[in-house]
C-alpha positions, 0 to 999 in steps of 0.5 A: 204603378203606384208602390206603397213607400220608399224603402230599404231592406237589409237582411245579414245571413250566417249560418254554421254548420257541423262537421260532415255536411257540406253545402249542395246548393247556395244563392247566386252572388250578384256581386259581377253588377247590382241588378236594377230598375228605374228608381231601385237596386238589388245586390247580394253577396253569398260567401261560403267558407268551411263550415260557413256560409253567409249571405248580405242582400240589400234592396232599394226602392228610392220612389213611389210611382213606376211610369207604364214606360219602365214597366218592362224594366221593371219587370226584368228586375223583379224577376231577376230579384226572385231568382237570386232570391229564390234559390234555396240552401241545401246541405249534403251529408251529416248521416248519422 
């Protein structure tokens, strides 16, 4: 598996809210271990305060090739990735 270019992604997050919404649901932090793969890392970190919530994600890939051996290492990895990723931000509350 060839990929594209080596490359780093750093995405900072902080989202303020108003008063009477309250958050439902929040991405996982991945701060217990840096999820990884041969040759890449993810990390992220999701800190919610009243009336705030940040998220800081940083994803690493140090190489262009992927040997057919790391494949399944691979894949777990990017599974897991979209899974901390995917987990969308829900507030509650704020009728008017």
């Amino acid at each position: 598996l060839a990929i594209d270019y080596p490359y780093r992604e750093t995405i900072s997050l902080t989202v303020s809210h108003g008063p009477g919404l309250r958050l439902a649901s929040a991405p996982a932090a991945a701060t217990a271990r840096a999820l990884t793969a041969p040759g890449a890392e993810f990390r992220q970190v999701v800190q919610s305060r009243p009336g705030e919530l940040r998220i800081d994600r940083v994803l690493e890939v140090g190489r262009v090739r992927v040997a057919v051996a790391e494949y399944p290492g691979w894949r777990r990895f990017v599974l897991e990735v979209d899974q901390a990723v995917g987990t969308p931000v829900r507030w509650t509350g704020g009728g008017r």
